[in-house]
N, C-alpha and C positions, 0 to 999 in steps of 0.2 A: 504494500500500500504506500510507503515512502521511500522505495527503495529509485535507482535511477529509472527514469522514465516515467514515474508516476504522474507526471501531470501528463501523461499520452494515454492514461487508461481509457479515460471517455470515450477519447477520441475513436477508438476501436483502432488506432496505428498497431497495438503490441498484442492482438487479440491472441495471434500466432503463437505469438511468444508467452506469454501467456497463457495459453490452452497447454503450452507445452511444458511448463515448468508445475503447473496445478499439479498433476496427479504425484510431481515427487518431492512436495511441502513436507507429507507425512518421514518420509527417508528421511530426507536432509535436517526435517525438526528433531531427530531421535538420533541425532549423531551428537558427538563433542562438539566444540568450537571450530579446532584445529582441524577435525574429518570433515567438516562441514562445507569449511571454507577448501580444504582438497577435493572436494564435490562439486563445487560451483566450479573452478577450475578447471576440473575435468570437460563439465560440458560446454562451458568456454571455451576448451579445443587449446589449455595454457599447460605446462608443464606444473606436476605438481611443488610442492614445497620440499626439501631436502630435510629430511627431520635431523635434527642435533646444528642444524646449522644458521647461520643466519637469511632470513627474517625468522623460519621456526620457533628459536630458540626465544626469543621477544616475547612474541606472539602465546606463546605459551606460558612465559611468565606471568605479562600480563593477565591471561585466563583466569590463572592459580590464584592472584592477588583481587 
């Protein structure tokens, strides 16, 4: 709902995109942080995160804290 492109909702521009990402809220909400954001990644078509490394290594702190 605020994520990028939200003001394109109405417009029915992201409808695609959005039908497409619906059915796997439920996955992506029942991960960690860290697998999460390696989920989005993935279907973004990005290389995942290097675990033990940096950005990971932040990223995960922050989590914990």
């Amino acid at each position: 709902m605020h994520g990028p492109w939200h003001h394109l909702v109405n417009t029915g521009a992201n409808q695609k995109v959005l039908g497409f990402l619906k059915p796997l809220t439920d996955v992506i909400d029942d991960q960690s942080a860290l697998e999460r954001y390696d989920v989005i990644l993935h279907l973004l078509g990005k290389a995942p995160l290097a675990p033990g490394e940096q950005p990971s290594q932040d990223m995960d702190t922050l989590v914990r804290l």
